[in-house]
C-alpha positions as CSV (number, residue, x, y, z in Angstrom):
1,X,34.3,-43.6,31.7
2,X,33.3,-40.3,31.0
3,X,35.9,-39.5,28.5
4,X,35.3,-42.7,26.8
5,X,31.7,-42.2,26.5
6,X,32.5,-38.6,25.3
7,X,35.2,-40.0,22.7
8,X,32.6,-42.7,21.6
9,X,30.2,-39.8,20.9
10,X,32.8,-37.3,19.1
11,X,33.7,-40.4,17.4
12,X,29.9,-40.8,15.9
13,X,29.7,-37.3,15.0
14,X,33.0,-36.9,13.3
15,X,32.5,-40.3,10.9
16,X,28.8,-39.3,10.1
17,X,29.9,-36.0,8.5
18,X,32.4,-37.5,6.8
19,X,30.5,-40.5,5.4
20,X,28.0,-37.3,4.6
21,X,30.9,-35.6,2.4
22,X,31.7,-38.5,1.0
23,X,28.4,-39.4,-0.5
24,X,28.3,-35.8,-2.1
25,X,32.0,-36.8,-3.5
26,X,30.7,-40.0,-5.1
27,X,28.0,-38.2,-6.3
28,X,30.7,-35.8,-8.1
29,X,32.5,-38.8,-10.0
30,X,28.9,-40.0,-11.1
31,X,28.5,-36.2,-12.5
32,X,31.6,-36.5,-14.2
33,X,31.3,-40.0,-15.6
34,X,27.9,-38.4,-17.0
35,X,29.9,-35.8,-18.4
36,X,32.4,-38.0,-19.7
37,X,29.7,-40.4,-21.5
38,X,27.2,-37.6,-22.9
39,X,29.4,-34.6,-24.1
40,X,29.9,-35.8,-27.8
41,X,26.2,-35.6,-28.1
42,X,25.4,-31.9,-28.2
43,X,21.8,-31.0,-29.1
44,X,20.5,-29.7,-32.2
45,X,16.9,-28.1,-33.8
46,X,14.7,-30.6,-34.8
47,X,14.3,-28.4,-37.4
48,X,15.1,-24.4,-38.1
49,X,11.5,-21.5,-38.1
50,X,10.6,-20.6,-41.7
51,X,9.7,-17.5,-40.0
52,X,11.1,-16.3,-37.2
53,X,8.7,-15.4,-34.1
54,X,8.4,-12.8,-31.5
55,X,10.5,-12.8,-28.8
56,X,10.3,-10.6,-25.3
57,X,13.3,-9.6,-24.0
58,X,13.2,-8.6,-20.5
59,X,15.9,-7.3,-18.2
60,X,15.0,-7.2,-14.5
61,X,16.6,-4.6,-13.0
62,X,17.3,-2.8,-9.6
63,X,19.5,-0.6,-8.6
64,X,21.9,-0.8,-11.3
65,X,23.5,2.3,-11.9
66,X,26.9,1.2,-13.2
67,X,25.5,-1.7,-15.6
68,X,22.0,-0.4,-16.7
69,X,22.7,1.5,-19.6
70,X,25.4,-1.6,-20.7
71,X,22.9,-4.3,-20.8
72,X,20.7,-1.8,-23.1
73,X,23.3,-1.0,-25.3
74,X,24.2,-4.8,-26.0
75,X,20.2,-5.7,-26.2
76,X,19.8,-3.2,-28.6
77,X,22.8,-4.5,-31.1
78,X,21.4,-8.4,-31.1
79,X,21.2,-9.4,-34.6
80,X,17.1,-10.1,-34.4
81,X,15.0,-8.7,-36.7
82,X,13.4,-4.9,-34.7
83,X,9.7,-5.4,-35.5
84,X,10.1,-8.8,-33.9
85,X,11.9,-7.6,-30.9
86,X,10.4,-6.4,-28.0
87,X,12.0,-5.0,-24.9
88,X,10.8,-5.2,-21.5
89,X,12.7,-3.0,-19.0
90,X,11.4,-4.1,-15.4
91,X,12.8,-1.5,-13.2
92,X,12.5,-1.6,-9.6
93,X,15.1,1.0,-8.7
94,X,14.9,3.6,-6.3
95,X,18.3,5.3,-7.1
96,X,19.1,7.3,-10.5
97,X,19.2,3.8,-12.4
98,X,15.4,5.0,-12.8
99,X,16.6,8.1,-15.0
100,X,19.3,6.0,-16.5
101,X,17.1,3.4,-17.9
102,X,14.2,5.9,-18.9
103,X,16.6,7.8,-21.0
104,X,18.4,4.5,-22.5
105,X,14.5,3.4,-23.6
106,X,13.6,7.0,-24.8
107,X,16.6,6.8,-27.5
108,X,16.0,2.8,-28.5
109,X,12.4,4.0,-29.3
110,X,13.2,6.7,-31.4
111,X,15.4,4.4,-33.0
112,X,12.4,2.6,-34.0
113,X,12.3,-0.5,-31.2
114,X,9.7,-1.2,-29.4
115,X,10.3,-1.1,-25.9
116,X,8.0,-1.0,-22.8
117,X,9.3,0.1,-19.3
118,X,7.8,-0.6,-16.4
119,X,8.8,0.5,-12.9
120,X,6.9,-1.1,-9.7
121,X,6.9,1.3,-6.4
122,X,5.7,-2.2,-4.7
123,X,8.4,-4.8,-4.9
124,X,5.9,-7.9,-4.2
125,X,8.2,-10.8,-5.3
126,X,11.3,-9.3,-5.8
127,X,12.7,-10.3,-9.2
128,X,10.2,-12.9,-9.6
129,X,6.9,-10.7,-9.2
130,X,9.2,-8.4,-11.8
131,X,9.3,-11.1,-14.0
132,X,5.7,-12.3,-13.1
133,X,4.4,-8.6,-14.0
134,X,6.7,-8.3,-17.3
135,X,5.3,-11.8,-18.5
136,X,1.7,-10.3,-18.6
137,X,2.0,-7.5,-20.5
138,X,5.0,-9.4,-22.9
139,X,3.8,-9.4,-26.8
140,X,6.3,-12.1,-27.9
141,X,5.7,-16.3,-27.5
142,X,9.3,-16.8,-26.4
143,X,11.0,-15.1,-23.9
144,X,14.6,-14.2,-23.1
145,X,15.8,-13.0,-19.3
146,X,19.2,-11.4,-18.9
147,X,20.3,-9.7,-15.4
148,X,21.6,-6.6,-15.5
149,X,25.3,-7.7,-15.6
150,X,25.4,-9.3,-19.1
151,X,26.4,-8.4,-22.0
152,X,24.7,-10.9,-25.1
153,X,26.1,-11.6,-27.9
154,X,24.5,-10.3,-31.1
155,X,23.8,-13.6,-32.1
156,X,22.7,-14.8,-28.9
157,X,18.7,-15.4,-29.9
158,X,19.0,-16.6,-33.7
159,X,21.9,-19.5,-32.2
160,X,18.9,-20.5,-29.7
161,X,15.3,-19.5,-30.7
162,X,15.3,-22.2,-33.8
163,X,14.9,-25.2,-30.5
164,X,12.0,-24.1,-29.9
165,X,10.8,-25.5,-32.6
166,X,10.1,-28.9,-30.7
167,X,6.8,-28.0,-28.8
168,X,8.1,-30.2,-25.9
169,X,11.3,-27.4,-25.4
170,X,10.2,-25.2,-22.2
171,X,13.4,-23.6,-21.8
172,X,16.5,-23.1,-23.6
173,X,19.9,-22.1,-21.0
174,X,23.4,-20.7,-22.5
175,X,25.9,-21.3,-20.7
176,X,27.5,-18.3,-18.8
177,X,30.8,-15.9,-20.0
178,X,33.2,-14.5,-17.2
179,X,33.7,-10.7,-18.4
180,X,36.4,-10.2,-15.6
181,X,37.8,-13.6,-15.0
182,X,40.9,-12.2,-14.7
183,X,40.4,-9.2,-13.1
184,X,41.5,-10.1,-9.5
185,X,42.4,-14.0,-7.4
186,X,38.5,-14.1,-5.9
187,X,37.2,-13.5,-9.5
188,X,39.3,-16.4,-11.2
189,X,38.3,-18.8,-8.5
190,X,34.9,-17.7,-8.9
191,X,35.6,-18.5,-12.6
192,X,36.8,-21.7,-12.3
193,X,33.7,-22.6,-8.9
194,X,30.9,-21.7,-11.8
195,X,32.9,-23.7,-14.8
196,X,32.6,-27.3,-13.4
197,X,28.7,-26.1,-12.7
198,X,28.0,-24.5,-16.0
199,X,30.5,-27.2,-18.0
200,X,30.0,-30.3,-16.3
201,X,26.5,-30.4,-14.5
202,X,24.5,-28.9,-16.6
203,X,25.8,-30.7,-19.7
204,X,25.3,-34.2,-17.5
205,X,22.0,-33.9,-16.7
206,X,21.2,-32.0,-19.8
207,X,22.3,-34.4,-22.3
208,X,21.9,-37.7,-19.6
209,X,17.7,-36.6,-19.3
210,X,18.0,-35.8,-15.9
211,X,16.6,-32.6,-14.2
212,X,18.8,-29.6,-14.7
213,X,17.7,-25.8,-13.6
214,X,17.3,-22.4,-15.7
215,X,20.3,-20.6,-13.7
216,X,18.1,-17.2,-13.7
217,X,19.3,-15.4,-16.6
218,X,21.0,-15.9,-19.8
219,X,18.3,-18.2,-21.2
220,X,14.9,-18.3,-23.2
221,X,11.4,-19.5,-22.1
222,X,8.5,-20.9,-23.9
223,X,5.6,-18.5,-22.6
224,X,3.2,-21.3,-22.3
225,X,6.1,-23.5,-20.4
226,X,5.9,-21.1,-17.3
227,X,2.1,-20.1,-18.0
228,X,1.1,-24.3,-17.4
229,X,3.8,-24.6,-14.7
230,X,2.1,-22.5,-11.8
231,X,4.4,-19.0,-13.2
232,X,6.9,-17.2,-11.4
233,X,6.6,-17.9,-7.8
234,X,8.2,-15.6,-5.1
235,X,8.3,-18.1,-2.1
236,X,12.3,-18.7,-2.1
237,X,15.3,-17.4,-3.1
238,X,15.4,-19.1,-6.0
239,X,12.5,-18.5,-8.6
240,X,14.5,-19.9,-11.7
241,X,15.5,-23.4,-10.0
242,X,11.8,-23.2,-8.2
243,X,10.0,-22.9,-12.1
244,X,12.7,-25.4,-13.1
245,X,12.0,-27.9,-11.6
246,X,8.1,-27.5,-11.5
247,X,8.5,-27.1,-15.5
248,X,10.3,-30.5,-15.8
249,X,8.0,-32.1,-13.2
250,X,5.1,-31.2,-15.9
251,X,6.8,-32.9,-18.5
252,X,8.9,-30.2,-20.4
253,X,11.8,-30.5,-21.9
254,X,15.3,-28.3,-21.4
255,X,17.6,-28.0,-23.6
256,X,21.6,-26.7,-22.3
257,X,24.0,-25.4,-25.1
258,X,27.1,-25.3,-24.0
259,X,28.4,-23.5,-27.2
260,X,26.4,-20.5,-26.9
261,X,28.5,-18.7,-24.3
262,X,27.0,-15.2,-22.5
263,X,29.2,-13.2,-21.1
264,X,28.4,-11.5,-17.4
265,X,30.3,-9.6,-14.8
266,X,31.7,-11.5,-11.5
267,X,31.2,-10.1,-8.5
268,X,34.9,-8.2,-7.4
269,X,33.9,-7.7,-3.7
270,X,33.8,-10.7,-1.2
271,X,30.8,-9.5,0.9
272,X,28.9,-9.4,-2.5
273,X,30.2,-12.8,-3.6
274,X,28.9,-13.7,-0.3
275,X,25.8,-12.1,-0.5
276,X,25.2,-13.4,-3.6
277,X,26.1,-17.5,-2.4
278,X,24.0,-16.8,0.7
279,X,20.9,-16.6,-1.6
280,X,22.0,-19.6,-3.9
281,X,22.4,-21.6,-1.2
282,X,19.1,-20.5,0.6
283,X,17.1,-20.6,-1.9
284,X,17.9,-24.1,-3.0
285,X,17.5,-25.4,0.2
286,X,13.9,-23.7,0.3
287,X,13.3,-25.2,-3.2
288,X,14.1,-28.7,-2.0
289,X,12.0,-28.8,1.2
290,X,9.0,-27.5,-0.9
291,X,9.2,-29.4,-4.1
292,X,11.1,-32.9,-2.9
293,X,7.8,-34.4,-2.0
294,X,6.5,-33.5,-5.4
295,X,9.3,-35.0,-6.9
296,X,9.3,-38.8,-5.2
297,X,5.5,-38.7,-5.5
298,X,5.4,-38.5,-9.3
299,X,6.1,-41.3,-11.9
300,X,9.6,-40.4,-12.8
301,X,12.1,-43.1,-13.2
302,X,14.1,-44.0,-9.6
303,X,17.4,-42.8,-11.4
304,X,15.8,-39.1,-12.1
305,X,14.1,-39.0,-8.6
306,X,17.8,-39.6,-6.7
307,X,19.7,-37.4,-9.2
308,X,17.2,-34.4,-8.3
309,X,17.9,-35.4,-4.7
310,X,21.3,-35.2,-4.7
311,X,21.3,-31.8,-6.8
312,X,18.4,-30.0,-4.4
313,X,20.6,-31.3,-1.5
314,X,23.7,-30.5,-2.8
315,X,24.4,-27.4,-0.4
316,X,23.5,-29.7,3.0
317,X,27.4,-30.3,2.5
318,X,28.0,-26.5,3.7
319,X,26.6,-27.7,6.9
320,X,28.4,-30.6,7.1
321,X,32.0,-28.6,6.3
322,X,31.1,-26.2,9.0
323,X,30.5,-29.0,11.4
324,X,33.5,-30.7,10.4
325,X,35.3,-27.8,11.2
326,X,34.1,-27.6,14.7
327,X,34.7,-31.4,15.4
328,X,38.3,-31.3,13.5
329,X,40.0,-30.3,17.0
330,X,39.9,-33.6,18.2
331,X,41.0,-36.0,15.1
332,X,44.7,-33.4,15.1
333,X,44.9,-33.8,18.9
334,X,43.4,-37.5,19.4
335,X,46.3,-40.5,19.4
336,X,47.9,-41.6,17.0
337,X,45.6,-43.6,14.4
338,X,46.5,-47.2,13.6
339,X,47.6,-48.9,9.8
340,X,44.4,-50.4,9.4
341,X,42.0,-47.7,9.8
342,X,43.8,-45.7,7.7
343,X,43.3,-48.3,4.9
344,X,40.0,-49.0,5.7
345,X,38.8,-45.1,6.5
346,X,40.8,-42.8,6.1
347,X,41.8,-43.2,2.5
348,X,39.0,-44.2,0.9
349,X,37.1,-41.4,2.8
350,X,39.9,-38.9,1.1
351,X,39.1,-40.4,-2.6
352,X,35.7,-39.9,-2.1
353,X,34.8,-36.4,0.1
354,X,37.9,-34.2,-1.2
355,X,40.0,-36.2,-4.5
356,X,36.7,-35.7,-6.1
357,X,36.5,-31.6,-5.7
358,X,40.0,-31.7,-7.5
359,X,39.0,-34.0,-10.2
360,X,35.9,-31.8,-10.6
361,X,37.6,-28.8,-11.4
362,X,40.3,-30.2,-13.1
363,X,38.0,-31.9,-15.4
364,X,36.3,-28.8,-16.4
365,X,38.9,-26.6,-16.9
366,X,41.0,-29.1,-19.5
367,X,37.5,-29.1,-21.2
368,X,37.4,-25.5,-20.8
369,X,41.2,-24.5,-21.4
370,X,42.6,-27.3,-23.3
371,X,46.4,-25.1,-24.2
372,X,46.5,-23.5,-20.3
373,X,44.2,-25.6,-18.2
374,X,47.3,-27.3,-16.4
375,X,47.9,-22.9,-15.2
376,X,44.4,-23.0,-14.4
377,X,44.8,-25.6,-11.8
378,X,47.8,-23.7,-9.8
379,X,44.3,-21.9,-8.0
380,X,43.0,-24.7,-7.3
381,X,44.0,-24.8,-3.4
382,X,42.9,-21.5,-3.3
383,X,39.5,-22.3,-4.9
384,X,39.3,-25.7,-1.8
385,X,40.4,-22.9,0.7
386,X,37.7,-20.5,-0.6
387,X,34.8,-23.3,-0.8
388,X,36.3,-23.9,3.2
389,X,35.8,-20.1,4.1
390,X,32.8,-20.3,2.5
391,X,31.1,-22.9,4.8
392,X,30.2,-20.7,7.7
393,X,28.1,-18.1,5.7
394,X,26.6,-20.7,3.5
395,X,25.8,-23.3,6.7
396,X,24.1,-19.9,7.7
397,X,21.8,-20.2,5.3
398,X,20.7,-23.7,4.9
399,X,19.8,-23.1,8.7
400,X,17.9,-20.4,7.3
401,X,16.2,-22.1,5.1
402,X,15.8,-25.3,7.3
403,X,13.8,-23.2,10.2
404,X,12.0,-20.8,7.7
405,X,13.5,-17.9,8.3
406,X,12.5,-15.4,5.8
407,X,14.7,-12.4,4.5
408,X,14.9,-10.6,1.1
409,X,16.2,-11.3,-2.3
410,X,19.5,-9.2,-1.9
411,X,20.7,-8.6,-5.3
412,X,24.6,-8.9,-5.9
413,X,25.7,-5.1,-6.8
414,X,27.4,-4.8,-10.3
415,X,30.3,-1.9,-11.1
416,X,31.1,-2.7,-14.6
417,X,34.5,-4.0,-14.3
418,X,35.6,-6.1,-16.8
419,X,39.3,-5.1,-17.4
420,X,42.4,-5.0,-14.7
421,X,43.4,-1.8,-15.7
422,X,40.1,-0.1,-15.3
423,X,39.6,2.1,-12.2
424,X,37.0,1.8,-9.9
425,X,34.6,4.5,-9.4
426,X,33.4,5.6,-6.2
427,X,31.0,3.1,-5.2
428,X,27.7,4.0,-4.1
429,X,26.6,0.3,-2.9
430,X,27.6,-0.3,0.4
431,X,27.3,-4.1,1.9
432,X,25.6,-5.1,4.6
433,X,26.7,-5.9,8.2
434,X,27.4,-8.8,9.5
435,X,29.4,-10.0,12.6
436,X,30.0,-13.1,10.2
437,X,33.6,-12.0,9.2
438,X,34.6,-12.1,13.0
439,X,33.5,-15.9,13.3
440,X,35.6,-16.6,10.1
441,X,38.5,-14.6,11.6
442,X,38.4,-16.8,14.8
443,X,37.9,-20.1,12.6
444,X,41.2,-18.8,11.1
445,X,42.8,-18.3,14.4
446,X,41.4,-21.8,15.6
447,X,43.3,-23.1,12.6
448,X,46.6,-21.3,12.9
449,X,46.8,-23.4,16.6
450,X,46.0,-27.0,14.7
451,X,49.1,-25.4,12.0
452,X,51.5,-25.3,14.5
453,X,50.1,-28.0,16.3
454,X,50.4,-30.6,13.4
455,X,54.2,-29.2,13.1
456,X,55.8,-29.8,16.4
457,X,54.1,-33.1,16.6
458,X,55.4,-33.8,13.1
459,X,52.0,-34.9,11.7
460,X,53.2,-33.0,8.5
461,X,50.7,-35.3,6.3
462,X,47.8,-33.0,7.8
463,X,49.7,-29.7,7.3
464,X,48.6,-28.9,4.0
465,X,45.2,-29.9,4.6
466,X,45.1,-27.8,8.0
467,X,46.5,-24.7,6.0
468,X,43.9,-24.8,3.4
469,X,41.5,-24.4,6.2
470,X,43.4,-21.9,8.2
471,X,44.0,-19.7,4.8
472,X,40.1,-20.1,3.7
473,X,38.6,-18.5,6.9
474,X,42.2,-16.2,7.0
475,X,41.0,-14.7,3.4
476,X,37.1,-14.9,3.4
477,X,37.5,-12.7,6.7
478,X,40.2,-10.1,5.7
479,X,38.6,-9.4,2.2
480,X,35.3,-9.2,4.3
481,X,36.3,-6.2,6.4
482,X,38.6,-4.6,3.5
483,X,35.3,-4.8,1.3
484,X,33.3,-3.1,3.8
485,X,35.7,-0.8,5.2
486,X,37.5,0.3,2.1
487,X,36.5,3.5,0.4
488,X,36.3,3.0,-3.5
489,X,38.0,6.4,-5.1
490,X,37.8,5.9,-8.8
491,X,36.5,9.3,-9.9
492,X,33.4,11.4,-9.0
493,X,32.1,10.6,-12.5
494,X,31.6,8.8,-15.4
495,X,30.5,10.5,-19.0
496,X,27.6,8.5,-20.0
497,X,28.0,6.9,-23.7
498,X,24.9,7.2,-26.0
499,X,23.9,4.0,-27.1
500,X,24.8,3.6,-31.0
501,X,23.3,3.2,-34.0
């Protein structure tokens, strides 16, 4: 009776998480059938500046030594006219980045640009009291944020400025570059994870007129848009999608070209990969527990209200991947399932919670890479297994978020690899610990059992699937202690380029 009841309740649990998955799976074929039905329509200026105005460009910056002086260098080649250029260096560093970027801003202004540093002792806010601070003292009407591991290209601001030319425009996002997308196997699949974000999401809800976020960098604001929408606010993880959404909630407008492409650097260590989802994830959840009520309490059409649902939710489905892993145990070891609920269940549960990942992907890489997409896809297990590996440190953090834990805005350290063949220097930025790496390494034991499990049972069907798990927690973990264990020898030193002329 006992085991019956316990079965009954396993039962419950398991089909609720996968009904759960499922609905964020449907919700990815309605992204792509956006996608599908709204990418011939890209925007354009209603109509182009006579004049071109002032725009602030400010790079929020800590700790940056190995990046610093390359963002200033590319800021200082954009093709914008100088005397209507200004330069905001917001430097919160407490390591030699300080002398780095005072020396980089001595040389642009004897070069004639006007630039204005400013270094806070007091990190209130984090990025977003950087940004809050820079925004105060900025001279120009528009303003354009780039993190300290892009590189613009000189074109960047006269392919983007002209939209602004519709008073309703708020904000104007490019769509992000992969400097070293081929540099190792995390950074391709991290390649290929932001594509179907950058490619297919944004341009849905973009182009469709649904709510779609600044992603923190690489894009231009309207002064008055964040000035009338409550500013830069420093109570989650995630000022940009925090603004966003309060922006669009006051009735402006965003515009996403796809076109304009800006290149950045991918993290090449997991625990900063890690470090870096861990805010993402946090921070969205934080933004959708304070803004959701706004959001179903304004006028906006029912379509737009569930569409910004579903995206401020999107990262419940960590939670419900870590959960599924704990309750997988007994759907490998339970009896044999009958013809008819594997019809009725099973199947369509597969189409709609994991065919739909695949699709995703594969969708935005033929956009992306129409002559080598179909080589693009041979990572795609590996990117299902790392999204799987993923689900214990990123369930961590919707927790987080759910019981208002608070922590810091842990910035994802840059080295200033782009190429394969170029070395790595001796690394100053160390990760933090976490005991995490040990859970994944049991998941990935707890997996290996169900492997060889499935095999002398011959429930081969279920291999694949099982190894994908197994090999997600197996490589998260590993690359987790080789990141933090491994000692980065690359040379003592760099010789530090001027910027040029």
């Amino acid at each position: 009776m006992q085991e019956s009841i316990g079965h009954i309740i396993w039962s419950a649990c398991y089909l609720s998480v996968l009904i759960g998955l499922s609905a964020y799976g449907i919700h990815r074929y309605f992204i792509i059938y956006l996608y599908l039905k709204n990418r011939k329509r890209p925007p354009v200026p209603a109509r182009y500046f006579e004049k071109l105005p002032k725009v602030t460009v400010q790079l929020p910056i800590f700790n940056e030594v190995y990046v610093a002086e390359r963002l200033l260098r590319s800021v200082s080649e954009l093709d914008y006219p100088q005397e209507l250029l200004q330069i905001q260096v917001l430097d919160d560093s407490t390591d030699e980045t300080r002398q780095i970027t005072a020396a980089c801003a001595a040389e642009l202004c004897q070069r004639g640009f006007n630039v204005q540093r400013i270094h806070r002792t007091d990190r209130t806010g984090f990025k977003a009291g950087a940004l809050a601070v820079g925004l105060a003292a900025a001279e120009g009407e528009f303003l354009c944020i780039l993190d300290a591991d892009f590189v613009p290209q000189k074109e960047l601001l006269k392919r983007t400025v002209h939209f602004f030319t519709d008073p309703k425009v708020g904000m104007i996002q490019t769509r992000w570059g992969h400097l070293n997308r081929g540099y190792s196997l995390l950074t391709r699949m991290q390649a290929i994870f932001l594509d179907g974000h950058l490619l297919l999401e944004q341009i849905a809800r973009s182009r469709s007129g649904r709510f779609f976020n600044f992603n923190g960098t690489a894009g231009l604001w309207r002064r008055s848009c964040i000035e009338q929408s409550g500013g830069w606010q420093h109570d989650t993880l995630c000022e940009d999608l925090d603004l966003s959404y309060r922006a669009q909630l006051a009735g402006w407008k965003f515009i996403y070209l796809s076109d304009v492409v800006t290149p950045a650097e991918l993290p090449v260590d997991m625990n900063g990969f890690k470090s870096q989802q861990h805010r993402w994830t946090k921070g969205s959840i934080q933004t959708c527990k304070k803004l959701l009520p706004s959001i179903w309490r304004s006028p906006l059409p029912f379509p737009i209200k569930l569409e910004a649902t579903g995206h401020l939710m999107s990262n419940f489905a960590y939670l419900l991947l870590a959960i599924l892993c704990i309750l997988l145990y007994p759907s490998t070891g339970g009896p044999p399932v009958g013809w008819v609920r594997t019809v009725v269940v099973d199947i369509p549960i597969f189409l709609a919670a994991s065919a739909s990942v695949g699709l995703f992907y594969i969708c935005a890489q033929r956009e992306l890479h129409p002559a080598t997409w179909i080589r693009e896809l041979l990572f795609l297990p590996c990117l299902l297994a790392l999204g799987i590996g993923l689900s214990l440190n990123n369930a961590r953090a919707v927790i987080e978020a759910m019981i208002n834990h608070k922590s810091d805005f842990t910035r994802t350290p840059k080295y200033g690899i782009e190429r394969k063949s170029q070395p790595w220097r001796s690394c100053k930025y160390r990760p933090l610990k976490s005991a995490l790496p040990l859970a994944e390494l049991a998941f990935a034991i707890y997996f290996s059992y169900f492997v060889v499990y499935a095999i002398m049972h011959r429930q081969f069907f279920s291999v694949p699937f099982l190894l994908m798990f197994q090999g997600g927690f197996l490589y998260v973990s590993l690359t987790s202690f080789v990141s933090r264990w491994s000692k980065f020898n690359l040379g003592s030193s760099r010789s530090r380029a001027t910027i040029p002329a």
